[in-house]
Steps between C-alpha positions, in 0.01 A plus 500: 500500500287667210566426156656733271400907473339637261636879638864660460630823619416749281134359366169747480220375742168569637369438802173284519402461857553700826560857613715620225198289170526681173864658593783394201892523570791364413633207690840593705611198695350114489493318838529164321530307836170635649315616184459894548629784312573832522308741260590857365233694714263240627455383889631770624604535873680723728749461700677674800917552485717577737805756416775321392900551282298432205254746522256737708164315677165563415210316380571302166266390278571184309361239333382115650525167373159425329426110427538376146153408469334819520683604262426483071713617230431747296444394135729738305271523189142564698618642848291245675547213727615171303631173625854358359584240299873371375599405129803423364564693149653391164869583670443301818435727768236430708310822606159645684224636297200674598161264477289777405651637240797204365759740536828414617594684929863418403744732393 
């Protein structure tokens, strides 16, 4: 098993390598177990449903798991690709902060 993950639901990232490189979204779901996520608008795939009770058929387009490490967050002070770091502030929380720029991922 990995260590701990440097990505939550709900963080801004960029894509770094692949198909989808230079694309930024927000992160939907974490696969913690097999290290992928699911971005806002990135890997995009379709997919072919059958008619069902909860809806008509068609062809839906979604988005796929993407691995954690081609993906970068997004620095919120530059807009760029950083790397993470954790701190713990004067009140004892221990949070993430951008690299690149020192400023603190956490809300």
């Amino acid at each position: 098993m990995a260590g701990k993950l440097k990505m939550k639901k709900g963080d801004r990232v960029i894509v770094i390598t692949g198909r989808d490189k230079g694309k930024q979204g927000e992160i939907l779901r974490v696969l913690a177990n097999r290290n992928r996520a699911f971005v806002q608008g990135v890997n995009m795939i379709k997919r072919h449903t059958r008619p069902g009770p909860e809806g008509a058929g068609g062809i839906v387009e979604k988005e796929a798991a993407i691995h954690l490490s081609n993906l970068a967050h997004v620095d919120p002070k530059t807009d760029q690709a950083t790397r993470v770091g954790f701190k713990v502030l004067d009140d004892g929380r221990k949070v993430r902060f951008a690299k690149r720029s020192s400023e603190v991922i956490d809300r």
